[in-house]
C-alpha positions as CSV (number, residue, x, y, z in Angstrom):
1,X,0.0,0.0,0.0
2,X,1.2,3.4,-0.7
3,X,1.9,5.7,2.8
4,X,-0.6,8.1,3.2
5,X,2.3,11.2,3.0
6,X,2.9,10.0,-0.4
7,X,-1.1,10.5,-1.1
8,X,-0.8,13.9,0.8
9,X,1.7,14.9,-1.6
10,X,0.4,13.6,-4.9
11,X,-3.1,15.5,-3.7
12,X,-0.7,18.9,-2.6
13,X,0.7,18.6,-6.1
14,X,-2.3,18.4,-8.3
15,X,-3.9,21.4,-6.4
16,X,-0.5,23.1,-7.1
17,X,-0.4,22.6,-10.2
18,X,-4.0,23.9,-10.8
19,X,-3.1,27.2,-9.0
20,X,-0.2,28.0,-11.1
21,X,-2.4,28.1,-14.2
22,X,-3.6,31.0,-12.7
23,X,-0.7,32.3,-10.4
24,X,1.9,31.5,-8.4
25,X,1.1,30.8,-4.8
26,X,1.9,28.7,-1.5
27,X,0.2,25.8,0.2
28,X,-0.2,27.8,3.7
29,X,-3.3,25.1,4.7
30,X,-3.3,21.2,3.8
31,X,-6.0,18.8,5.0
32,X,-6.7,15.3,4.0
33,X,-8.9,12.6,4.3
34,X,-8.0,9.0,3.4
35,X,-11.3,6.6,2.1
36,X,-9.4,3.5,1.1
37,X,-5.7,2.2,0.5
38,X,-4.0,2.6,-2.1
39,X,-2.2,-1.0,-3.5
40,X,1.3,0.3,-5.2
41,X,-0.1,-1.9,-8.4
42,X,-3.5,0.4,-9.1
43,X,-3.4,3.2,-11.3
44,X,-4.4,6.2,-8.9
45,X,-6.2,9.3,-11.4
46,X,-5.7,13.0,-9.5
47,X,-8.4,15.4,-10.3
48,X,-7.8,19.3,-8.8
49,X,-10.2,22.5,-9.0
50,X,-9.9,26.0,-7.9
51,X,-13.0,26.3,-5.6
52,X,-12.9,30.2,-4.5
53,X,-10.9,32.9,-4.8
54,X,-10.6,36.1,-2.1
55,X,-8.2,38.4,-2.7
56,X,-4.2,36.6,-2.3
57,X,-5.7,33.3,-1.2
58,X,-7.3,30.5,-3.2
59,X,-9.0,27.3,-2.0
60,X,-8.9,24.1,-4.1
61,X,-9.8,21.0,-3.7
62,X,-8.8,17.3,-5.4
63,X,-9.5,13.6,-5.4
64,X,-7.4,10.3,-5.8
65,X,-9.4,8.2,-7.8
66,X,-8.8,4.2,-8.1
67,X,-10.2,1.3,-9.2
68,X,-12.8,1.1,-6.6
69,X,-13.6,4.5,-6.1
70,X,-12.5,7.6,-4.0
71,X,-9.2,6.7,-2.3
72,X,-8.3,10.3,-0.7
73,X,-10.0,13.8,-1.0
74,X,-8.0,16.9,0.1
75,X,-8.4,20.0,0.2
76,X,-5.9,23.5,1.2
77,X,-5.5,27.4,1.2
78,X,-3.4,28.8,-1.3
79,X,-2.3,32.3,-0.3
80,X,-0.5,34.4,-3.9
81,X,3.1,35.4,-3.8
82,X,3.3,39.4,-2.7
83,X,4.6,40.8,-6.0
């Protein structure tokens, strides 16, 4: 089974990467909840959104999909680089 920090990550990362379409800003919030394991063997399919936006901060949100359904959902507070 994969560690649940490696989820965490691979969740962080997908959020990440769907804020810097937009801009360029920090994880300052992370939360995560695990639904399932995740075998090492199973494809795992990461899909991030932009929920809000106020101001410098942005809230997303993402899902590790498997085979059998919702393995992790996460979500965190983006707060925008001071330019």
């Amino acid at each position: 089974m994969a560690h649940g920090g490696v989820v965490a990550t691979a969740l962080d990362e997908a959020m990440s990467l769907c804020v810097h379409q937009q801009t360029l800003a920090f994880t300052a919030h992370f939360e995560m909840d695990l639904h399932g394991p995740a075998p090492l063997e199973m494809r795992i399919e990461l899909e991030a959104r932009i929920d809000r936006r106020e101001g410098r901060k942005l809230w997303a949100s993402a899902e590790a999909l498997g085979e059998g359904g919702v393995v992790a959902t996460g979500s965190a507070l983006f707060v925008e680089a001071a330019r």
